[in-house]
C-alpha positions as CSV (number, residue, x, y, z in Angstrom):
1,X,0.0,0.0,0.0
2,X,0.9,3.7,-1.1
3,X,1.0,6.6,0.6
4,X,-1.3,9.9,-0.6
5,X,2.6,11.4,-1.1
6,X,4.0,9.0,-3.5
7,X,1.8,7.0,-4.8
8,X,2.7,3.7,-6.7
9,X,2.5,4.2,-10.6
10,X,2.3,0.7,-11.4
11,X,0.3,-0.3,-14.2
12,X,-2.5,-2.6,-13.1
13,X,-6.4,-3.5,-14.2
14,X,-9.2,-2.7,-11.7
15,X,-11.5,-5.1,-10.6
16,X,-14.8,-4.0,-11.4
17,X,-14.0,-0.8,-13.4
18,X,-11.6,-2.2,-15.6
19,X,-10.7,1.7,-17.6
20,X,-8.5,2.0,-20.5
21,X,-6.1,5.3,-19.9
22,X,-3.9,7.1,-21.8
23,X,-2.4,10.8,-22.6
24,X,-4.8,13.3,-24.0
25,X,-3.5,16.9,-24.1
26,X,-3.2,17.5,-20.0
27,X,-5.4,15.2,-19.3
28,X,-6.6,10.9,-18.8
29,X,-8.6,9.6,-21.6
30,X,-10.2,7.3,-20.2
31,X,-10.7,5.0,-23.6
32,X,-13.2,2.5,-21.7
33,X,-15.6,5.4,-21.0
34,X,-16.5,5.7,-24.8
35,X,-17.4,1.6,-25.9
36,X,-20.7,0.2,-26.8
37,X,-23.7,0.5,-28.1
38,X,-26.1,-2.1,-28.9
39,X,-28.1,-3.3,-32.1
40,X,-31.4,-3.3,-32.1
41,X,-31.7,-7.3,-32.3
42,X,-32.5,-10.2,-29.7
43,X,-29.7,-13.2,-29.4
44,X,-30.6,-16.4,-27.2
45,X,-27.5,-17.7,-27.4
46,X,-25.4,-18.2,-24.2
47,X,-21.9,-19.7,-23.1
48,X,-20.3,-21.0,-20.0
49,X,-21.6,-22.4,-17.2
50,X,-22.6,-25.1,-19.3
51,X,-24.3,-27.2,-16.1
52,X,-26.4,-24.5,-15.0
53,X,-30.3,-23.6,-15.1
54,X,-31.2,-22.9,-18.5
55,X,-30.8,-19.4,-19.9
56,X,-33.8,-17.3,-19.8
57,X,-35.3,-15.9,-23.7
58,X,-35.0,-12.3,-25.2
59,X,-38.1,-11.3,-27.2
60,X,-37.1,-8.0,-28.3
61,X,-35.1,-5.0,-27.9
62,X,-35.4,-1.5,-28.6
63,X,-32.9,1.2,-28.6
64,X,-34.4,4.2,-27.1
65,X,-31.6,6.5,-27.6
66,X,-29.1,7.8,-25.4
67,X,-29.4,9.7,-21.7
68,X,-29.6,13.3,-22.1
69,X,-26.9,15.4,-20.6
70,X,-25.6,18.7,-20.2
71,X,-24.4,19.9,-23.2
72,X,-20.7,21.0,-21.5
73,X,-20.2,17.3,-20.6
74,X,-18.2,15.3,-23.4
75,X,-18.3,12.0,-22.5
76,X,-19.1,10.0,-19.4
77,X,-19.5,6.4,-18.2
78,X,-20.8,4.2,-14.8
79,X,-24.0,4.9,-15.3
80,X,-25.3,3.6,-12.3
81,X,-29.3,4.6,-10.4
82,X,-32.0,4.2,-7.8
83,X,-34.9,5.4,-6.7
84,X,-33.8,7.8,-3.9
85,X,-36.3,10.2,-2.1
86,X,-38.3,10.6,-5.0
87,X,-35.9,11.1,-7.7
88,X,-34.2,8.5,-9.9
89,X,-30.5,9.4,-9.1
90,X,-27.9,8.7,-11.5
91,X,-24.5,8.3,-10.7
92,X,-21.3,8.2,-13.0
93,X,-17.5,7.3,-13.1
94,X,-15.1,9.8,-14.7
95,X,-16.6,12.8,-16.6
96,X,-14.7,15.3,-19.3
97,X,-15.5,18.8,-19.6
98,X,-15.9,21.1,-22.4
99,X,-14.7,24.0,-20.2
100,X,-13.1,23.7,-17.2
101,X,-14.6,23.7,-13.9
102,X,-14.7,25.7,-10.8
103,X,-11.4,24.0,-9.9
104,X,-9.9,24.4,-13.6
105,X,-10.2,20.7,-14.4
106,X,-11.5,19.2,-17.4
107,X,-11.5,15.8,-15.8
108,X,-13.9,14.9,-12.9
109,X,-13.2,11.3,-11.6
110,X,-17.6,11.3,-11.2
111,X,-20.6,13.1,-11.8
112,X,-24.2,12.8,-11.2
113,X,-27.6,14.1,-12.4
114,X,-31.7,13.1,-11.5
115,X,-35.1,13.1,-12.6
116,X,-38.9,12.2,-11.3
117,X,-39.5,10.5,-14.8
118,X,-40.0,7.2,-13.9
119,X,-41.7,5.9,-17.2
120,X,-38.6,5.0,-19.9
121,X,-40.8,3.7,-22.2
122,X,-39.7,6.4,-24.7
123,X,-36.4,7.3,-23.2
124,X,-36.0,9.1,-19.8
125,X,-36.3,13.1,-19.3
126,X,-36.1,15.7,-17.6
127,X,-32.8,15.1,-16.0
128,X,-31.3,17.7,-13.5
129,X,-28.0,18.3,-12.5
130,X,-26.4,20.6,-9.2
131,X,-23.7,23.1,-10.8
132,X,-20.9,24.2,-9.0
133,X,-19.6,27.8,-8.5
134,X,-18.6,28.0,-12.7
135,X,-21.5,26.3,-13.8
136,X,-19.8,22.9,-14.4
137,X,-20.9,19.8,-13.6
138,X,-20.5,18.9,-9.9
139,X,-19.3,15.3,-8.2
140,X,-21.3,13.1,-6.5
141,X,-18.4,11.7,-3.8
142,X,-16.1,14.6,-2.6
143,X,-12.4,14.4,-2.7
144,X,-10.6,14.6,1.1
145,X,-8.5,17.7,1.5
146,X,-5.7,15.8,0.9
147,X,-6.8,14.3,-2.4
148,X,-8.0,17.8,-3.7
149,X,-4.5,19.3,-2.9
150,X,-2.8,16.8,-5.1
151,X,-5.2,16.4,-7.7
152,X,-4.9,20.5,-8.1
153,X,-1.0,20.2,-8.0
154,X,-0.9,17.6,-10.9
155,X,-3.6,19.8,-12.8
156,X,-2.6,21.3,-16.0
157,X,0.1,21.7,-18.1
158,X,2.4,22.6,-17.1
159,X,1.6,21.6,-13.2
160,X,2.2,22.6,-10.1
161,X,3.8,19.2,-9.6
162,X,5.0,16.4,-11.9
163,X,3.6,13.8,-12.9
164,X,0.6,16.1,-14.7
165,X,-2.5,14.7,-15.1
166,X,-1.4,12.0,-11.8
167,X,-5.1,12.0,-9.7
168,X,-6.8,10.6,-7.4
169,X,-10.0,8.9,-8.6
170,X,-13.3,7.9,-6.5
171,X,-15.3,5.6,-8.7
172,X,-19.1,5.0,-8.0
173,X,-20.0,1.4,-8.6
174,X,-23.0,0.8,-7.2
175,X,-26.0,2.6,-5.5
176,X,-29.1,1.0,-3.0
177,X,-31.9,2.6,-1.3
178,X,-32.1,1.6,2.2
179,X,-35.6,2.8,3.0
180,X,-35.9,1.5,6.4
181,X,-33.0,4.0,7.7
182,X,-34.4,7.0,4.6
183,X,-30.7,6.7,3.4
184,X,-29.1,5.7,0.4
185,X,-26.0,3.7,0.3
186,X,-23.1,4.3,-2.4
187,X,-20.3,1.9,-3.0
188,X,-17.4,2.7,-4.4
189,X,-13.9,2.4,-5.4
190,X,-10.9,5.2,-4.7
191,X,-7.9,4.6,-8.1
192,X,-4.6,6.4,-8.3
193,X,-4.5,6.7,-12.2
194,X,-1.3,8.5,-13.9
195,X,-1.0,9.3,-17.7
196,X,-0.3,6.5,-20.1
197,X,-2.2,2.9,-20.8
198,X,-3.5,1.3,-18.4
199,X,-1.5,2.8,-15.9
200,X,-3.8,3.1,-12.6
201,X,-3.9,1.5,-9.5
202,X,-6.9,0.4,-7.5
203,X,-6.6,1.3,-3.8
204,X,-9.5,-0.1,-2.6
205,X,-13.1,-0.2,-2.2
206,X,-15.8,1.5,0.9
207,X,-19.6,3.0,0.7
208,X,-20.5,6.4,1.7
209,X,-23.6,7.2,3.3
210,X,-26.1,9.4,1.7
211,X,-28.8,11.1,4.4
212,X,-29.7,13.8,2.7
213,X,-30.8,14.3,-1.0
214,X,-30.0,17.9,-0.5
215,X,-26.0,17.3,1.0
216,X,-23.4,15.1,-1.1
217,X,-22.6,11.6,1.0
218,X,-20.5,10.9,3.9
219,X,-17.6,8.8,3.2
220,X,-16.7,7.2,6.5
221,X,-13.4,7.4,9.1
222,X,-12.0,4.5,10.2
223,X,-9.9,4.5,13.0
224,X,-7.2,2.4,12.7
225,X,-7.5,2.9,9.1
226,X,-8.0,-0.4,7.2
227,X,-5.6,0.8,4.2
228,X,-2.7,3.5,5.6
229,X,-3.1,6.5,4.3
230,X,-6.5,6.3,3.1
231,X,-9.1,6.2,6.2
232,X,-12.2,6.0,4.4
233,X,-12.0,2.3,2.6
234,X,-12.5,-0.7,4.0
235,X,-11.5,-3.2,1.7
236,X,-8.2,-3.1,0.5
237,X,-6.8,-3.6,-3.2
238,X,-5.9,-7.5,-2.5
239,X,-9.7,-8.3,-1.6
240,X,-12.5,-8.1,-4.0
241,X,-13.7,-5.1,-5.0
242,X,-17.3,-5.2,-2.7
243,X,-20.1,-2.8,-4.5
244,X,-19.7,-4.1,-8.1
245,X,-23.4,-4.5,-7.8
246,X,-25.4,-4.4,-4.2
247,X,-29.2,-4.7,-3.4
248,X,-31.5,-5.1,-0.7
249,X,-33.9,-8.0,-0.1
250,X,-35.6,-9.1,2.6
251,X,-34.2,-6.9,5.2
252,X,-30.8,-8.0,4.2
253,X,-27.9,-5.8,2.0
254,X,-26.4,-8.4,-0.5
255,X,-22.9,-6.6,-2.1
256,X,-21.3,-8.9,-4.6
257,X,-17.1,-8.1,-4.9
258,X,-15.9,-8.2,-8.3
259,X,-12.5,-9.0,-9.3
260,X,-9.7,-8.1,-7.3
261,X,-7.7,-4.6,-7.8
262,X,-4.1,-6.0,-7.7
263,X,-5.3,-8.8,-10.0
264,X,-6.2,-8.2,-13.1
265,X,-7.1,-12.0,-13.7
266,X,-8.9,-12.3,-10.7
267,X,-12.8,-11.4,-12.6
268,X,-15.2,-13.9,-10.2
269,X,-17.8,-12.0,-8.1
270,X,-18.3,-12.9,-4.6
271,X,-20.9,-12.4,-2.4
272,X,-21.8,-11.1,0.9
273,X,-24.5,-10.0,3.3
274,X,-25.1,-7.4,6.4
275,X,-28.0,-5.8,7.9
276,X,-28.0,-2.3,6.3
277,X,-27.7,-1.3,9.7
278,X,-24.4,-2.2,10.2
279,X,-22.6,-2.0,6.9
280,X,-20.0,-0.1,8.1
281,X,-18.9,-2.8,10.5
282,X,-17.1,-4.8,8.6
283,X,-16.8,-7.7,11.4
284,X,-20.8,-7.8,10.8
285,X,-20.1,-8.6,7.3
286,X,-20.8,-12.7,6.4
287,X,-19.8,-14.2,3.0
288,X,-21.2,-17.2,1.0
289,X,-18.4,-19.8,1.1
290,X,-20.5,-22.7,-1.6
291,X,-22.9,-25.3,-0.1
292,X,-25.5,-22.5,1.2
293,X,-22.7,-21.9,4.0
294,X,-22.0,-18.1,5.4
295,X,-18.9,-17.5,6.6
296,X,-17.5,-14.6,8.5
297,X,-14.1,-15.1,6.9
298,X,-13.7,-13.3,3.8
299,X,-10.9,-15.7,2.8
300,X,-13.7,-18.3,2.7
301,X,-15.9,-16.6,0.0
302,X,-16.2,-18.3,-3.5
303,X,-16.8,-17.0,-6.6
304,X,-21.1,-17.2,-7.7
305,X,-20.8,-15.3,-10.8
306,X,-17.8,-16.0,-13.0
307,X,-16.2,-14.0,-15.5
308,X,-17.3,-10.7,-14.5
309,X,-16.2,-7.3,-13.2
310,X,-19.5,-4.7,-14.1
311,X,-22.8,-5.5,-13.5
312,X,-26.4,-5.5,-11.9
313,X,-28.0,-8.0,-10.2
314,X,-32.0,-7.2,-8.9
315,X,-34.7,-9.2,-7.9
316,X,-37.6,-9.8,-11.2
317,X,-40.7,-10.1,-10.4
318,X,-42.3,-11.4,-13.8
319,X,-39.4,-13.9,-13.5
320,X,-39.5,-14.7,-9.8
321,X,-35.5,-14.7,-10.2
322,X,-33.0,-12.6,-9.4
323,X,-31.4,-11.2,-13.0
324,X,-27.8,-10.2,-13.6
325,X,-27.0,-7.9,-17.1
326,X,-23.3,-7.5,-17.6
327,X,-20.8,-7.4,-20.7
328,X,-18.0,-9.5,-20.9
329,X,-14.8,-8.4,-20.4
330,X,-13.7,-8.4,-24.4
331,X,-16.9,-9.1,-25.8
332,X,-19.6,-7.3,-27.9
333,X,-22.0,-9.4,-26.3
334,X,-24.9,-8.1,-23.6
335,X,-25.3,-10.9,-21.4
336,X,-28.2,-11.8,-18.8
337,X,-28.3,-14.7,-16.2
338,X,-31.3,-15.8,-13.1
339,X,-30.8,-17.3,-10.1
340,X,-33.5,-17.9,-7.5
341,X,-31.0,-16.5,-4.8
342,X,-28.1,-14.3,-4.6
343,X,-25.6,-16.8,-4.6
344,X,-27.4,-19.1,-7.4
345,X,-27.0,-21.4,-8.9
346,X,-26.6,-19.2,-11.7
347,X,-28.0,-19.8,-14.8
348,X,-26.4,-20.3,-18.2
349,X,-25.5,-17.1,-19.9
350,X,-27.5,-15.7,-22.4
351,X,-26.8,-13.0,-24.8
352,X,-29.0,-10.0,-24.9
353,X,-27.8,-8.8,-28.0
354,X,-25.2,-7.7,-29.3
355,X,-23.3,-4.2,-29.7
356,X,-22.5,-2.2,-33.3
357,X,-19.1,-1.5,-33.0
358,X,-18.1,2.0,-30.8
359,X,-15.8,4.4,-32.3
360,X,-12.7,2.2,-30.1
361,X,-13.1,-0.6,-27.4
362,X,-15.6,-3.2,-26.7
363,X,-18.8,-3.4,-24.8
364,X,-19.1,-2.5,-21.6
365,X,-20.7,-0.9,-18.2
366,X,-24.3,-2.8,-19.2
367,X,-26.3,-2.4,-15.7
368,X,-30.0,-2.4,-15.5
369,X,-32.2,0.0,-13.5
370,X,-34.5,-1.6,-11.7
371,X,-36.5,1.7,-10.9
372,X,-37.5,1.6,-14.7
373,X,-38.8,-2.7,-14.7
374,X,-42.9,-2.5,-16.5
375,X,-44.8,-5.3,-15.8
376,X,-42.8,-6.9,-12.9
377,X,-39.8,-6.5,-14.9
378,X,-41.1,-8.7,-18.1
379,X,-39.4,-5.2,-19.5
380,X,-36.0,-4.2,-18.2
381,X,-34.1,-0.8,-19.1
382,X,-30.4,-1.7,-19.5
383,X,-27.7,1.2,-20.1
384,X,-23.9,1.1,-22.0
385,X,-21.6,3.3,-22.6
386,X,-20.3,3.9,-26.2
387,X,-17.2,6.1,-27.6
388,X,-18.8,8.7,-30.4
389,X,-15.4,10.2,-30.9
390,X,-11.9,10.7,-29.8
391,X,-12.8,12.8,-26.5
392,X,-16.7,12.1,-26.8
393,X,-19.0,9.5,-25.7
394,X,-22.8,9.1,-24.3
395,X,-24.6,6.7,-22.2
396,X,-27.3,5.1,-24.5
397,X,-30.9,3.0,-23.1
398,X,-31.8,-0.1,-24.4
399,X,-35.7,-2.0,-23.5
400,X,-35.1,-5.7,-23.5
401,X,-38.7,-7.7,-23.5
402,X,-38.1,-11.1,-21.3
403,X,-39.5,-14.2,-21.7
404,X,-40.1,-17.1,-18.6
405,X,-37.9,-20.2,-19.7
């Protein structure tokens, strides 16, 4: 582990945001950001897992366009939502600016925006955004003091210190209501990312607390810190990276870990459970260890989702499974599995559909948003990200029509 002073530089892939970087002018291209967007076709084909359930069946899709934005934002990703005291809240990974913002960036590790439309039918409107003091976008988690005195240092070029364009990155991943305690919880993952290909390191994973709809979220102290330096996570970047996808059923938080951030061939979701209660104690934490065990030894967690580093899981009604959308790491592919409970058994993988090609990159981000399921969720909305251009991107909305197996 790396201190906020000198951070390590070495190149390694993120577990569950897995972000291609390299130089653009004085700032990160984030090449990931601008990937996929889907065809307007259904594809019941399916891979791996070859033993499980049977896939479920895609009727139809429609493409209904992408997410509007504000017209100074270039290109963002993430792309996660939920319904949070009465809006649908959007949240997003790294953002790029036409103009620079109130801190004289052009790069904002996340961004968010909201809106009461609740039907997507015909696309979703009427999104909203909070400005900040130079009408810019404004972030969702805020940086410590310490991370917004070095990101301003390496700002610009030239910068105040070298390397310029070196940052400190928080990363939403995933978002869930907890209505019992009128909060929302907001998982995420905290990157040290330099100039250059693939060269960022994952640091390690918390959630921040969101109270108010009106106040950003608390990220939370620990004391001792979990990871040195950084007093807010508590996972570290050898453990999975908890709040790839996160719901609540039943009274009970289930947060599935994706991949691990110091190995980048480590792509296996695990899965664990807390009363929403206590999800800042870790030592309340239990996670599934295979043959519908619970362990409170993370070391004992297996993988229940394999080959996978981005995605949603949420309960469907119509189905009376739970339903995971995700893209492969590599892939064009949109892919869909159920499971009647969070840790499976998993069904076999079934393609959604598949992507037209992006200006660079493959598919990826594809999440649904549960918020948005007509009929019980017979109808899902699922989003992607797709590159439009060198330094521009969008967020595009996709209907997919389910059928019971």
């Amino acid at each position: 582990m790396h201190s906020r002073d000198e951070p390590s530089p070495t190149p390694a892939l993120i577990g569950g945001m897995n972000k291609l970087h390299r130089q653009a002018s004085v700032w990160i291209l984030v090449a990931e950001w601008f990937l996929a967007v889907f065809l307007l076709a259904a594809n019941t084909g399916c891979n791996s897992n070859p033993g499980g359930p049977p896939a479920l069946r895609v009727v139809s899709t429609t493409d209904l366009g992408r997410i509007p934005t504000n017209p100074d934002i270039l290109g963002r990703d993430g792309a996660v939502s939920a319904l949070f005291q009465g809006y649908s809240v959007w949240l997003y990974g790294d953002t790029f600016l036409a103009q620079p913002n109130a801190d004289g960036r052009k790069l904002i590790s996340d961004s968010w925006s909201f809106t009461s439309d609740l039907n997507a039918s015909g696309g979703i409107r009427g999104f909203q955004e909070r400005p900040d003091s130079a009408n810019a976008p404004g972030m969702i988690l805020v940086e410590s003091p310490t991370e917004y005195a070095f990101n301003q240092a390496h700002n610009g070029n030239p910068c105040q210190q070298q390397p310029c364009g070196a940052r400190w990155a928080l990363w939403p991943s995933s978002i869930v209501t907890d209505a019992v305690n009128n909060r929302a919880l907001v998982f995420y993952m905290l990157a040290y990312a330099q100039p250059g290909a693939f060269n960022f390191q994952g640091i390690g994973t918390s959630v921040a607390l969101w109270q108010d709809f009106t106040q950003p979220p608390a990220r939370p102290n620990f004391n001792p810190p979990v990871v040195a330096g950084h007093p807010d996570l508590m996972f570290n970047q050898n453990q999975p990276a908890f709040g790839a996808a996160s719901f609540i059923a039943g009274g009970t938080l289930y947060i599935y870990g994706c991949g691990v951030p110091g190995n980048s061939n480590e792509k296996g979701c695990r899965l664990a459970r807390v009363d929403p209660e206590n999800v800042l104690h870790q030592t309340a934490w239990t996670f599934y260890a295979g043959d519908g065990r619970w362990s409170s030894e993370l070391s004992n967690a297996v993988s229940v989702i394999p080959e996978a580093n981005i995605l949603s899981v949420s309960w469907n009604g119509y189905l009376e499974q739970y339903v995971a959308v995700a893209s492969p790491p590599f892939s064009e592919n949109v892919t869909l599995r159920t499971a009647p409970q969070p840790q499976g058994p998993w069904s076999r993988e079934a393609t959604a559909f598949v992507a037209m090609q992006p200006t660079s990159g493959n598919v990826y981000d594809a999440r649904a948003h549960a918020e948005y399921d007509r009929n019980g969720g017979q109808t899902i909305f699922v989003t992607y990200s797709r590159a439009t251009g060198e330094f521009t991107g969008e967020v595009r909305l996709v209907s997919v029509e389910l059928e019971r197996p």
